[in-house]
Biopython code that builds the backbone (N, CA, C, O; Angstrom):
import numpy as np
from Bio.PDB.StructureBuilder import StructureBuilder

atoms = [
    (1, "UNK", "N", (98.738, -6.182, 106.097)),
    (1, "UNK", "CA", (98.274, -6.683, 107.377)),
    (1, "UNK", "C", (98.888, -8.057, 107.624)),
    (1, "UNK", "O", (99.525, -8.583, 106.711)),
    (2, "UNK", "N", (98.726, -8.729, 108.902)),
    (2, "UNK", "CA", (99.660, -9.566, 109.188)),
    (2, "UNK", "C", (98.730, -10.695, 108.563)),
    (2, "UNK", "O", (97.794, -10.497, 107.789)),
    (3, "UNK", "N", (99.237, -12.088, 109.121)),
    (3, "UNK", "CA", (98.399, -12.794, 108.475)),
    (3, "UNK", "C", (96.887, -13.371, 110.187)),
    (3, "UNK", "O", (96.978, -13.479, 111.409)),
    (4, "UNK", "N", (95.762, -13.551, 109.147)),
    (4, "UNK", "CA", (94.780, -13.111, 109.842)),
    (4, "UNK", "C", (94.284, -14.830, 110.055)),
    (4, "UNK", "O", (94.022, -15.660, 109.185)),
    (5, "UNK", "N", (94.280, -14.976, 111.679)),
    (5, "UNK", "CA", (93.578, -16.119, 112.211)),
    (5, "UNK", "C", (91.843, -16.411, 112.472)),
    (5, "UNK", "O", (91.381, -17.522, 112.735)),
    (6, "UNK", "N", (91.251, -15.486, 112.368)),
    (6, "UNK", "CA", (89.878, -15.275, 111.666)),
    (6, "UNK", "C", (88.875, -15.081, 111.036)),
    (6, "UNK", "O", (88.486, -14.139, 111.726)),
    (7, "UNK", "N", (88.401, -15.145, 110.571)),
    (7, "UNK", "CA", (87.000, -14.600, 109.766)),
    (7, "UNK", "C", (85.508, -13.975, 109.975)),
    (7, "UNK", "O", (84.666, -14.574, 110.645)),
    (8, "UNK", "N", (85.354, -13.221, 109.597)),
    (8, "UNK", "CA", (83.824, -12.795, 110.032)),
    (8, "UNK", "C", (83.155, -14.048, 109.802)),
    (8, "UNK", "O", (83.393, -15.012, 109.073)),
    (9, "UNK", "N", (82.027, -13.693, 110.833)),
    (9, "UNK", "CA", (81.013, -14.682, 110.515)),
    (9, "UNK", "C", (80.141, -14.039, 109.263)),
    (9, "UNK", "O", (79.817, -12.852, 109.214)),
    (10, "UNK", "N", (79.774, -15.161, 108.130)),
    (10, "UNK", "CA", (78.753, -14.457, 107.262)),
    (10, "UNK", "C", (77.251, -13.768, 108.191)),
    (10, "UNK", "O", (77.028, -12.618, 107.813)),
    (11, "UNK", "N", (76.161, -14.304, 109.373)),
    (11, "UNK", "CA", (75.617, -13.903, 109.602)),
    (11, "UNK", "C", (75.789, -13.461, 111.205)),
    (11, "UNK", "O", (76.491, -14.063, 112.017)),
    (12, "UNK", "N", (75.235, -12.638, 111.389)),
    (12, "UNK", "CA", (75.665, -12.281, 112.983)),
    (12, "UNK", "C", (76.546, -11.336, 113.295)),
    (12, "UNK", "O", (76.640, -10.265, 112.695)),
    (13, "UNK", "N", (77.465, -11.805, 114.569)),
    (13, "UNK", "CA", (78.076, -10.627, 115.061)),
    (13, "UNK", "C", (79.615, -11.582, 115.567)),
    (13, "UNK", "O", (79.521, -12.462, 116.423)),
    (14, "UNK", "N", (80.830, -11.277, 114.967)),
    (14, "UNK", "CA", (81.834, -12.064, 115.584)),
    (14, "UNK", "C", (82.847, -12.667, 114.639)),
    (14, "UNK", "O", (82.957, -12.203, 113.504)),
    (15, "UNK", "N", (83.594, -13.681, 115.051)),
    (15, "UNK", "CA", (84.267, -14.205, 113.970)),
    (15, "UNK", "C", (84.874, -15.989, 114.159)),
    (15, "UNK", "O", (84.801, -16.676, 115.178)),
    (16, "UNK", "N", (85.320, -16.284, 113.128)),
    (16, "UNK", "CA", (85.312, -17.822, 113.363)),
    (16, "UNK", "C", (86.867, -18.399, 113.102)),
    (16, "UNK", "O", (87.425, -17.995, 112.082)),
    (17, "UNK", "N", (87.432, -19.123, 113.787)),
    (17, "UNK", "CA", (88.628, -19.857, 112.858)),
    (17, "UNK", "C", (89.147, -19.931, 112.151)),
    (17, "UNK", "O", (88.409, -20.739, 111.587)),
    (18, "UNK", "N", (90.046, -19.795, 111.383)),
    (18, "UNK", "CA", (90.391, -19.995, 110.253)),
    (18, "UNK", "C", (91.503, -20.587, 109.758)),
    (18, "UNK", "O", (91.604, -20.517, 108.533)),
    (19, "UNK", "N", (92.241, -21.066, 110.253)),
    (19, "UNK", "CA", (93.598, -21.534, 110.468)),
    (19, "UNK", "C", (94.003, -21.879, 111.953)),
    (19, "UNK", "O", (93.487, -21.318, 112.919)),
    (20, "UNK", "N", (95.145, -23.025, 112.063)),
    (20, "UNK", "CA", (95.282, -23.604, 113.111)),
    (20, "UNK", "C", (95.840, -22.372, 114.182)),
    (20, "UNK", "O", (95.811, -22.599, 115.392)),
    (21, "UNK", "N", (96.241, -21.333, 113.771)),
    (21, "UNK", "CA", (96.151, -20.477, 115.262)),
    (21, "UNK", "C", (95.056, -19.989, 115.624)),
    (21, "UNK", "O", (94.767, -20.101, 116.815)),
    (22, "UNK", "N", (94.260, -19.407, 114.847)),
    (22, "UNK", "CA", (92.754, -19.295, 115.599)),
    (22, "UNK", "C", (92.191, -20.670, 116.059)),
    (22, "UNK", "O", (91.172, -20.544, 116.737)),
    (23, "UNK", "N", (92.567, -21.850, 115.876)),
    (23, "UNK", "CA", (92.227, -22.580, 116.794)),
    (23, "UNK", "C", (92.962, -22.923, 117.835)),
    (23, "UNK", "O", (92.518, -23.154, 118.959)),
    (24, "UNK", "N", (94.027, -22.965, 117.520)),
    (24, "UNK", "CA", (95.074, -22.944, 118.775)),
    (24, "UNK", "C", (94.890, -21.392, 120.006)),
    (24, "UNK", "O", (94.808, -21.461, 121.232)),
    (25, "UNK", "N", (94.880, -20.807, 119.608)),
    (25, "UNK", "CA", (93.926, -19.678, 120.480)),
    (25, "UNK", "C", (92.985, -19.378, 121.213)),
    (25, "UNK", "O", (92.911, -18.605, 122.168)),
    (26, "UNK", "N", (91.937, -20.320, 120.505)),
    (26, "UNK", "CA", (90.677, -20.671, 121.221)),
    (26, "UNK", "C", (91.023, -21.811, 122.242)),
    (26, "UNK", "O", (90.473, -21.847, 123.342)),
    (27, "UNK", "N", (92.065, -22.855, 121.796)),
    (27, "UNK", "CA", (92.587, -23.756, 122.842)),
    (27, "UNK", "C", (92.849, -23.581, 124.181)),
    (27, "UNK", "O", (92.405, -23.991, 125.253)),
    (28, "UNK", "N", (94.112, -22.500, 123.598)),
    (28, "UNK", "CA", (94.454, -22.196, 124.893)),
    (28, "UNK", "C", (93.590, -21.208, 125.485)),
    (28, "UNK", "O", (93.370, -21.745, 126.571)),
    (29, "UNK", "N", (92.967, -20.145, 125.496)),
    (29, "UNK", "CA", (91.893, -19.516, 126.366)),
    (29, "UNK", "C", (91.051, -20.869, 126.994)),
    (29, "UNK", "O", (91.115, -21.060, 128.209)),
    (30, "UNK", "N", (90.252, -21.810, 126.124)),
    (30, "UNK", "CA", (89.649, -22.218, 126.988)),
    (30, "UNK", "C", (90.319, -23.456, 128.115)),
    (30, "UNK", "O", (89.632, -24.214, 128.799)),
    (31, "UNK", "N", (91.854, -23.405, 128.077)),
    (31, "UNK", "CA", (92.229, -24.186, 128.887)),
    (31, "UNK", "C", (92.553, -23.291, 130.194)),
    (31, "UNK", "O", (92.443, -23.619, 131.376)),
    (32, "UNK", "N", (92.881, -22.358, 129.773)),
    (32, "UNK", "CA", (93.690, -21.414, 131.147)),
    (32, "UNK", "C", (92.186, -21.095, 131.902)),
    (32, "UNK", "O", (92.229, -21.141, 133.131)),
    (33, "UNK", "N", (90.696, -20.736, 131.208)),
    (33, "UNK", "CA", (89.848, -20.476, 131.736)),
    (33, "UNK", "C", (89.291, -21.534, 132.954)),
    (33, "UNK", "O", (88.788, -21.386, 134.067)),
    (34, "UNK", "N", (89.792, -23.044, 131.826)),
    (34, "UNK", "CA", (89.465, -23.888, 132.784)),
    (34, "UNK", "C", (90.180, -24.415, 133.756)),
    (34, "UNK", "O", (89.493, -25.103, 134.511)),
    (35, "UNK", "N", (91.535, -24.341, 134.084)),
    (35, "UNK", "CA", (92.727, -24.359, 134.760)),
    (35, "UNK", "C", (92.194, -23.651, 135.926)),
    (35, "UNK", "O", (91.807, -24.313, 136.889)),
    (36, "UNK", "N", (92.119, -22.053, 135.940)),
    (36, "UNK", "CA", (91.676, -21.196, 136.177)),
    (36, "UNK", "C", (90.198, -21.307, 137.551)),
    (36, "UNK", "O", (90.099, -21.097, 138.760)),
    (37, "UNK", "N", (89.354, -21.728, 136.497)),
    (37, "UNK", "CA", (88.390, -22.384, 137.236)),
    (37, "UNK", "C", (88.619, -23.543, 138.496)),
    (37, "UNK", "O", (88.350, -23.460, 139.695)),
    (38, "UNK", "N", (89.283, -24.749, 137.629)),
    (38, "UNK", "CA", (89.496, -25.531, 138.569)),
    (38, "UNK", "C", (90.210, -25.716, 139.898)),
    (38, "UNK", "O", (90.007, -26.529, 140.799)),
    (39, "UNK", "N", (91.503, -24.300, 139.717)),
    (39, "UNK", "CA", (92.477, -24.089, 140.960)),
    (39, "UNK", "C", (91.352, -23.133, 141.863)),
    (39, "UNK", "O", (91.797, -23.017, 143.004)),
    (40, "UNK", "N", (90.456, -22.645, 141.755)),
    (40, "UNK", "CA", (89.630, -21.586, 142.341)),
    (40, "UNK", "C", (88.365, -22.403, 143.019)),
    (40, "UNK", "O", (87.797, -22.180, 144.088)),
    (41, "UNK", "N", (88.155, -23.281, 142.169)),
    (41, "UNK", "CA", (87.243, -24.211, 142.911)),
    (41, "UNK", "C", (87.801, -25.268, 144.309)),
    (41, "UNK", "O", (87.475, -25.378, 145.491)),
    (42, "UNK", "N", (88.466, -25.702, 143.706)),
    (42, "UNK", "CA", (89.623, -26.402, 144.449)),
    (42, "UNK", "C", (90.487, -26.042, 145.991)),
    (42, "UNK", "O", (91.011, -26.783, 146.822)),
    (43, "UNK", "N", (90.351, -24.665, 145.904)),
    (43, "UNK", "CA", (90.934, -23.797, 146.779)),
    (43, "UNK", "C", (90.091, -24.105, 148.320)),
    (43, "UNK", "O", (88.865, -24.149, 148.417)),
    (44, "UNK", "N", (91.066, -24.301, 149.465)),
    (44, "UNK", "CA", (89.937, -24.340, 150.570)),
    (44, "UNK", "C", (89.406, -23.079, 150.777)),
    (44, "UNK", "O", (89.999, -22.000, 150.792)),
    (45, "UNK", "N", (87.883, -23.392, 150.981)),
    (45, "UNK", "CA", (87.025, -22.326, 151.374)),
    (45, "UNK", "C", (86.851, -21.996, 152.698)),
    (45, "UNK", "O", (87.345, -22.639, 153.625)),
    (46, "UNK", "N", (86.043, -20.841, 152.839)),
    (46, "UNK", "CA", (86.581, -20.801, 154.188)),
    (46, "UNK", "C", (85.085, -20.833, 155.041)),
    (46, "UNK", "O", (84.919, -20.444, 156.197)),
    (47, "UNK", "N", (84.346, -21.247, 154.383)),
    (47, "UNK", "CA", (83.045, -22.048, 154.362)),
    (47, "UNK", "C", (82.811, -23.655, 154.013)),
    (47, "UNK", "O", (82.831, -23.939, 152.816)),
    (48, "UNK", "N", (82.703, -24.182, 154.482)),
    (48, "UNK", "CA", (82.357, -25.937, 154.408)),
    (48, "UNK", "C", (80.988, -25.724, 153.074)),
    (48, "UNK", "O", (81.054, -26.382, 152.036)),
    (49, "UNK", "N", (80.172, -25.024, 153.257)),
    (49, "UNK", "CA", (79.083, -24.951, 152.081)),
    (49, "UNK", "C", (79.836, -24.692, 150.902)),
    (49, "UNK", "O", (78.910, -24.708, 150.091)),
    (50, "UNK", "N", (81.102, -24.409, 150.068)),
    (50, "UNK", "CA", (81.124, -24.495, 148.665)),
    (50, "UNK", "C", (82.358, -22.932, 148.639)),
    (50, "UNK", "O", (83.124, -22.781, 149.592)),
    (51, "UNK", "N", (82.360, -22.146, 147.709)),
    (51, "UNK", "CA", (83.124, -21.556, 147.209)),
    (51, "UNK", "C", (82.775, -20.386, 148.179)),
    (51, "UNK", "O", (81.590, -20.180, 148.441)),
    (52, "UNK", "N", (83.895, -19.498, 148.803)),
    (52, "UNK", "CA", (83.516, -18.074, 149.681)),
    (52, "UNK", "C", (83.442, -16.985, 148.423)),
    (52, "UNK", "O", (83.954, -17.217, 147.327)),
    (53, "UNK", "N", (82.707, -15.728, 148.758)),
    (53, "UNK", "CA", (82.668, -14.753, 147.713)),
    (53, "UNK", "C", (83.923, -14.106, 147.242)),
    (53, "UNK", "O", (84.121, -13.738, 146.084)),
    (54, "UNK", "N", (84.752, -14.000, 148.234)),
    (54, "UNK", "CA", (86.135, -13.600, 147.666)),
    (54, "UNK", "C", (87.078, -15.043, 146.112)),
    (54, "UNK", "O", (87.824, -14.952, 145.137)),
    (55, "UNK", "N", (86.302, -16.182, 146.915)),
    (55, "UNK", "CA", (87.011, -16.712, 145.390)),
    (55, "UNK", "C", (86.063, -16.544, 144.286)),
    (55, "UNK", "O", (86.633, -16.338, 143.215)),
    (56, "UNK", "N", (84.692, -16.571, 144.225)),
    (56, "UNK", "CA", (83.526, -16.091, 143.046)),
    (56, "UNK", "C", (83.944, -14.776, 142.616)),
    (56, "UNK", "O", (83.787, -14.577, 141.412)),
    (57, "UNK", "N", (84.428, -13.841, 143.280)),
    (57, "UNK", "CA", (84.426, -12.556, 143.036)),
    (57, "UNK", "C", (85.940, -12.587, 142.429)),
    (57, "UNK", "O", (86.183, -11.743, 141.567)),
    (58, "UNK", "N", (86.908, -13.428, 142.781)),
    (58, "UNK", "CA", (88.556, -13.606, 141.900)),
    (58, "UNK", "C", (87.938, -14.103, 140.549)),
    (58, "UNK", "O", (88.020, -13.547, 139.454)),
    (59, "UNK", "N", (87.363, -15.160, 140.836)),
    (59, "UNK", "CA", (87.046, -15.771, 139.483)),
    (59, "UNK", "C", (86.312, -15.003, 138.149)),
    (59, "UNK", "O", (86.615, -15.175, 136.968)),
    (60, "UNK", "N", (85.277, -14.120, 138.681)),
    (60, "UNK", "CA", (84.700, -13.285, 137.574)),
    (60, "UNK", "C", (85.748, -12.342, 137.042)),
    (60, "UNK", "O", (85.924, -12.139, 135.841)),
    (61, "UNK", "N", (86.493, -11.730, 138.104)),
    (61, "UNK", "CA", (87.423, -10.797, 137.637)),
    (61, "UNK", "C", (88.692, -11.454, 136.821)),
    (61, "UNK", "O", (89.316, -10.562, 136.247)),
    (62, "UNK", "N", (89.122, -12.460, 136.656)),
    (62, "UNK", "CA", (90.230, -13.289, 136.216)),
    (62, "UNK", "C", (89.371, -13.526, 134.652)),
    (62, "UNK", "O", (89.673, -13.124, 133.529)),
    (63, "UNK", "N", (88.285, -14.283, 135.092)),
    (63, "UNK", "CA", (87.709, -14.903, 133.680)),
    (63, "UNK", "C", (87.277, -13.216, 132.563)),
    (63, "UNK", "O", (87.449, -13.219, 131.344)),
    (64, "UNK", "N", (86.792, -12.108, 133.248)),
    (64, "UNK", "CA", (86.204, -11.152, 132.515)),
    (64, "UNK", "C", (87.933, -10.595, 132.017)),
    (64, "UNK", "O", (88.094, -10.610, 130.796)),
    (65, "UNK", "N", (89.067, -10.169, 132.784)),
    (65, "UNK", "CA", (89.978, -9.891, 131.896)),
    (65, "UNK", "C", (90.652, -10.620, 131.134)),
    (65, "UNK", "O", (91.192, -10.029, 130.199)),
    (66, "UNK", "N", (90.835, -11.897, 131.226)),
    (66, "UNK", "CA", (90.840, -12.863, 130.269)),
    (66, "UNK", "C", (90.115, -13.080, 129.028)),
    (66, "UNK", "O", (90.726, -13.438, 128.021)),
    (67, "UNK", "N", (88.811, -12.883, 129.024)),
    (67, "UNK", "CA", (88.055, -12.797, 128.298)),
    (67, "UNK", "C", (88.257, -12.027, 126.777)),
    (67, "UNK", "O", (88.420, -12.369, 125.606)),
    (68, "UNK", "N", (88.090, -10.273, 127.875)),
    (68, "UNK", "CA", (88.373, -9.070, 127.589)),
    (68, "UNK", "C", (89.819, -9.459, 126.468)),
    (68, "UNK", "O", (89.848, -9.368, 125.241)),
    (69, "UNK", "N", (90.813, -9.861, 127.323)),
    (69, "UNK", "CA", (92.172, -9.825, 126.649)),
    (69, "UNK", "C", (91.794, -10.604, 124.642)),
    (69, "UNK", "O", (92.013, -10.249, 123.484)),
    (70, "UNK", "N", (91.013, -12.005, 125.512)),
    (70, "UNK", "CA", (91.147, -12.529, 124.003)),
    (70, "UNK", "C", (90.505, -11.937, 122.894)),
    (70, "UNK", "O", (91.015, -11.885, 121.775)),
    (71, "UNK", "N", (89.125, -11.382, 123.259)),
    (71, "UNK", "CA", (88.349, -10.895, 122.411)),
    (71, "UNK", "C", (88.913, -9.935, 121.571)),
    (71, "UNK", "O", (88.573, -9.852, 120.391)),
    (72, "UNK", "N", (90.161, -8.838, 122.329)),
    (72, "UNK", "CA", (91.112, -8.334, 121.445)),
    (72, "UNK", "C", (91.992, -8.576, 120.843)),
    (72, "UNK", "O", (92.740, -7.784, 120.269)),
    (73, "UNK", "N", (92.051, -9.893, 120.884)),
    (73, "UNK", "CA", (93.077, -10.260, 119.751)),
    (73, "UNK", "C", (92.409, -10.965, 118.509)),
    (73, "UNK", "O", (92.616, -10.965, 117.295)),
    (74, "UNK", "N", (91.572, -11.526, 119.309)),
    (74, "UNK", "CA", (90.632, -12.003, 118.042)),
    (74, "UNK", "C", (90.482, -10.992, 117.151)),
    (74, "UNK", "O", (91.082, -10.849, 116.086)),
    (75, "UNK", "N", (89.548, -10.208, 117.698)),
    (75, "UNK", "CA", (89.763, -8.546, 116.913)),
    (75, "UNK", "C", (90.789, -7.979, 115.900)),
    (75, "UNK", "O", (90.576, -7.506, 114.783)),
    (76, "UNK", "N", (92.018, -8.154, 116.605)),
    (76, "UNK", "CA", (93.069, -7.793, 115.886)),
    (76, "UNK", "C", (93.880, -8.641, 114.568)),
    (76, "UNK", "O", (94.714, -8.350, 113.710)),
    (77, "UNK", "N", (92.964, -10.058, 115.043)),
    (77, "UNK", "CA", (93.568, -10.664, 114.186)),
    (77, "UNK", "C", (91.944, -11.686, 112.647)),
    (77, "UNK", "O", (91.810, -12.621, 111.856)),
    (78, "UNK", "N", (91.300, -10.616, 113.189)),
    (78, "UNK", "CA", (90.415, -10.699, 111.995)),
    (78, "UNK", "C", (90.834, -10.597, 110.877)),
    (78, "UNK", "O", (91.899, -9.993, 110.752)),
    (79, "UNK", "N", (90.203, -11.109, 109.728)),
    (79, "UNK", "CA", (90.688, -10.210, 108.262)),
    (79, "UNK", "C", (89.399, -9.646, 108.091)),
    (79, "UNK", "O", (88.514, -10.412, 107.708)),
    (80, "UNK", "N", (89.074, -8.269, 108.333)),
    (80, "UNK", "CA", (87.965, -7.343, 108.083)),
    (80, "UNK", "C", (87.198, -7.355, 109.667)),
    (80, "UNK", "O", (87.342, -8.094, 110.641)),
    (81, "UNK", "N", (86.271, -6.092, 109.383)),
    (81, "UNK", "CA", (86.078, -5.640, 110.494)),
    (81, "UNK", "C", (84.741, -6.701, 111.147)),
    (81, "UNK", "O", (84.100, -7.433, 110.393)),
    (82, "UNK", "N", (84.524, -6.636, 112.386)),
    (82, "UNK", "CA", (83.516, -6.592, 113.339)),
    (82, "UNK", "C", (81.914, -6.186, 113.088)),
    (82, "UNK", "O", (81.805, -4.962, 113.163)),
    (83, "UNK", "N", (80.815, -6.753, 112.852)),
    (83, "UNK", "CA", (80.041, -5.981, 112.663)),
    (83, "UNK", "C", (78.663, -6.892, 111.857)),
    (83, "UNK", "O", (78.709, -7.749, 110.975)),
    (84, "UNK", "N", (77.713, -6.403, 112.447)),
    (84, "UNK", "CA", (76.356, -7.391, 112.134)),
    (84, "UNK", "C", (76.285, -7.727, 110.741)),
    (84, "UNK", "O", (76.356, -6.699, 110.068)),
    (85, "UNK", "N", (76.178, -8.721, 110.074)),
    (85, "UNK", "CA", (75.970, -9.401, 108.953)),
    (85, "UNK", "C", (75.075, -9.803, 108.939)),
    (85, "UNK", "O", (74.826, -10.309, 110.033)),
    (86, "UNK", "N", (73.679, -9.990, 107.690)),
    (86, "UNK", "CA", (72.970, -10.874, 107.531)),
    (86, "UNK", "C", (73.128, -11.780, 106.390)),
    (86, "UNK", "O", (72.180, -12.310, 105.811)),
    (87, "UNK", "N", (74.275, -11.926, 106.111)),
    (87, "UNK", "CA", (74.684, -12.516, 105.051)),
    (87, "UNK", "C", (75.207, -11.924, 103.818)),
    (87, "UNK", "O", (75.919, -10.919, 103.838)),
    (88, "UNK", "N", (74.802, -12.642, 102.548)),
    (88, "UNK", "CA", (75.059, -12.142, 101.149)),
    (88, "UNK", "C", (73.679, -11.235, 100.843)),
    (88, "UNK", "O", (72.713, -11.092, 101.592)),
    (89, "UNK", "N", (73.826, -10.840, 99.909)),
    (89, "UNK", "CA", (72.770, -9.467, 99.400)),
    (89, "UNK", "C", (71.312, -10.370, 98.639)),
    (89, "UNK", "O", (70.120, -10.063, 98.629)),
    (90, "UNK", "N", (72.033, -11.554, 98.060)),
    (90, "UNK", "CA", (71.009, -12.388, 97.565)),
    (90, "UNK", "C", (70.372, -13.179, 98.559)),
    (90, "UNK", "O", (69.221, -13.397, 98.180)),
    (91, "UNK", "N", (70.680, -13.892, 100.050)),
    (91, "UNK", "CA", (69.759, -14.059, 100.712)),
    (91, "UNK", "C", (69.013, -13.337, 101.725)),
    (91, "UNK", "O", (68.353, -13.965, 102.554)),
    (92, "UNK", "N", (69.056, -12.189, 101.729)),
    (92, "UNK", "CA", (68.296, -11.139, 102.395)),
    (92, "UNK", "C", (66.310, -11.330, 102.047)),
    (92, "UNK", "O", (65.571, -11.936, 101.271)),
    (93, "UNK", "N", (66.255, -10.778, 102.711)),
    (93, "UNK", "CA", (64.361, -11.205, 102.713)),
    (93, "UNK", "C", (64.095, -9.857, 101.564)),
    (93, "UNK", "O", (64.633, -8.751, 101.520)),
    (94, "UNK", "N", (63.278, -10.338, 100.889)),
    (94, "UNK", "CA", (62.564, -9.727, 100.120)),
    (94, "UNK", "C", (63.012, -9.701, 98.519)),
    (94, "UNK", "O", (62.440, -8.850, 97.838)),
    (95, "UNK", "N", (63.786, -10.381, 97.990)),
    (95, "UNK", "CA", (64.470, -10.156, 97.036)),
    (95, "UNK", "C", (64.506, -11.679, 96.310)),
    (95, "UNK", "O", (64.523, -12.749, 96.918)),
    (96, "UNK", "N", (64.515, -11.494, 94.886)),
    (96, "UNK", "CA", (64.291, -12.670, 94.381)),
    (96, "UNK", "C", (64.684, -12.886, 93.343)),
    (96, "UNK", "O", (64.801, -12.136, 92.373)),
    (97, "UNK", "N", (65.016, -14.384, 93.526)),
    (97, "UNK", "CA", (66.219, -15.536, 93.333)),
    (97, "UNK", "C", (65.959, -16.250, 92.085)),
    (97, "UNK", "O", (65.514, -17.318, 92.505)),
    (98, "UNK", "N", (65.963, -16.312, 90.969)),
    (98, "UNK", "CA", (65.801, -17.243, 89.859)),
    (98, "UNK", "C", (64.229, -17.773, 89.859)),
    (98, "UNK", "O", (63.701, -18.883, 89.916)),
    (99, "UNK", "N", (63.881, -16.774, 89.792)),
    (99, "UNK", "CA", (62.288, -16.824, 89.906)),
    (99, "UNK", "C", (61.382, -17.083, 91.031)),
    (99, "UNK", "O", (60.157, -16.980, 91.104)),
    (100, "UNK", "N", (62.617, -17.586, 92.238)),
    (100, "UNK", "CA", (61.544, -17.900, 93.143)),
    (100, "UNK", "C", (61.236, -16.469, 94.004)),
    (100, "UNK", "O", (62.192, -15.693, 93.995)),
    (101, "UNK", "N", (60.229, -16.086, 94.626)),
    (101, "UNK", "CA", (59.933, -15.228, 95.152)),
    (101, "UNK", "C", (60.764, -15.138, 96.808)),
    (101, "UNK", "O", (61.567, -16.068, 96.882)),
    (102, "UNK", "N", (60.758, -14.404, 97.901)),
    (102, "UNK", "CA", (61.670, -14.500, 99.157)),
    (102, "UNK", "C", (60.189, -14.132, 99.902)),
    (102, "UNK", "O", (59.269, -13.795, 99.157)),
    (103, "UNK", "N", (59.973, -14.187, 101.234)),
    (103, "UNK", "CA", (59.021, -13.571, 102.261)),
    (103, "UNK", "C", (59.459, -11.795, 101.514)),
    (103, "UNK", "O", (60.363, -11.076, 101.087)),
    (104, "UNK", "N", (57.894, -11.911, 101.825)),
    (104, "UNK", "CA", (57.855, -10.151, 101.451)),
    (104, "UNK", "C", (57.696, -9.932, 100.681)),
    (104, "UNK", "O", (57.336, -8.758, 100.597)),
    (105, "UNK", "N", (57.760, -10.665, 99.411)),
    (105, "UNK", "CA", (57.378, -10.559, 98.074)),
    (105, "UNK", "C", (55.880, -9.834, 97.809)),
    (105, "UNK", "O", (55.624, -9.137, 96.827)),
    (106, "UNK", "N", (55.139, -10.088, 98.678)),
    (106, "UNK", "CA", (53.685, -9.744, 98.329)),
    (106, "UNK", "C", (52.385, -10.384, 98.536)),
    (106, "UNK", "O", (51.299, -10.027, 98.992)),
    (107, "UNK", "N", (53.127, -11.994, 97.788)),
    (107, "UNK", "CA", (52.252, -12.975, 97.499)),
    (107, "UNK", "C", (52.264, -14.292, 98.229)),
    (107, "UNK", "O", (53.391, -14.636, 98.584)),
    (108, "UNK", "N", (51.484, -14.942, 98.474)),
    (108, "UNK", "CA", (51.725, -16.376, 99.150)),
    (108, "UNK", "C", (52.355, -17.617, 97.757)),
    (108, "UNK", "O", (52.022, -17.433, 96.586)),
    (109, "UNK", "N", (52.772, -18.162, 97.949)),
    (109, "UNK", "CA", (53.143, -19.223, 96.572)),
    (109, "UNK", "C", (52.755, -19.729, 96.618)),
    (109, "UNK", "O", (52.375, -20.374, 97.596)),
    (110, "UNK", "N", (52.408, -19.879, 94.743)),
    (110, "UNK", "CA", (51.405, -21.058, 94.240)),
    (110, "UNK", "C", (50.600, -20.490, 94.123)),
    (110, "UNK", "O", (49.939, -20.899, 93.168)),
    (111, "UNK", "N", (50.114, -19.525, 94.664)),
    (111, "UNK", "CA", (48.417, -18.454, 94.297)),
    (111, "UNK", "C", (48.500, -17.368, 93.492)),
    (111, "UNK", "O", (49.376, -16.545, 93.755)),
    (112, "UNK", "N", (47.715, -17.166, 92.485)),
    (112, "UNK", "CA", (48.127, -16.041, 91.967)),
    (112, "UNK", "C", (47.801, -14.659, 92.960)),
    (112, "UNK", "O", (47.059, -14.798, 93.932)),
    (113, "UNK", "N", (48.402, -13.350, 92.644)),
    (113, "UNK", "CA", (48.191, -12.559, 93.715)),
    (113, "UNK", "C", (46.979, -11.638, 92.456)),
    (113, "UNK", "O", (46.730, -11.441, 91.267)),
    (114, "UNK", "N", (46.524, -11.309, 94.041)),
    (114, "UNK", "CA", (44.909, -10.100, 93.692)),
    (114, "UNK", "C", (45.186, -9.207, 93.487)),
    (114, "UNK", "O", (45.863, -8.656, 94.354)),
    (115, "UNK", "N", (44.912, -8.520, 92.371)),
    (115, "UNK", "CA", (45.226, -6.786, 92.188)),
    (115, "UNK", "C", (43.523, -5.862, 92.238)),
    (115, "UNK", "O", (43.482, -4.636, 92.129)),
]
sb = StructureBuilder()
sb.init_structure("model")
sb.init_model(0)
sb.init_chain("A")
sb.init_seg("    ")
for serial, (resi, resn, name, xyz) in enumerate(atoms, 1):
    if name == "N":
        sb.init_residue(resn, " ", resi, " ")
    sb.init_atom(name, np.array(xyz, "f"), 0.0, 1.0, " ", f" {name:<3s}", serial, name[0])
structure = sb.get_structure()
């Protein structure tokens, strides 16, 4: 595989940075978004009150395939797949750690438990 500008996130859903092209990536999306934005705002309206729906309605469609576009590369340039994490296996709820107990254990701590 090529070399990979992201990482899963340990918890959640997505992925993070990892090298200066995944940040350089994230750069540039959020500059063209805001470029983007600002020539659209900027634009005379054809209303004195603020932005007409034809430029709100360019703008969602510009920003959503833009969006769309990066999210697939991010994608593509993960190392490993996409997909809900709650972490490592040792901090998961219920499971326990060098004696200490996790939620779910049973018992409140510090009390002994009632049988």
């Amino acid at each position: 595989m090529a070399e990979c500008w992201f990482k899963p996130h340990a918890y959640g859903y997505g992925a993070t940075p990892s090298g200066w092209q995944g940040w350089a990536a994230v750069g540039v999306y959020a500059a063209v978004v805001f470029a983007l934005s600002l020539s659209l705002a900027t634009w005379p309206a054809d209303l004195p009150d603020g932005p007409a729906a034809w430029q709100v309605a360019t703008w969602l469609v510009m920003v959503g395939l833009l969006t769309f576009g990066f999210l697939r590369l991010c994608r593509a340039k993960t190392d490993g797949e996409w997909k809900w994490r709650w972490g490592s296996s040792a901090d998961k709820p219920g499971t326990v750690q060098a004696g200490r107990h996790e939620r779910g254990s049973g018992g409140v701590q510090g009390t002994p438990r009632m049988q």
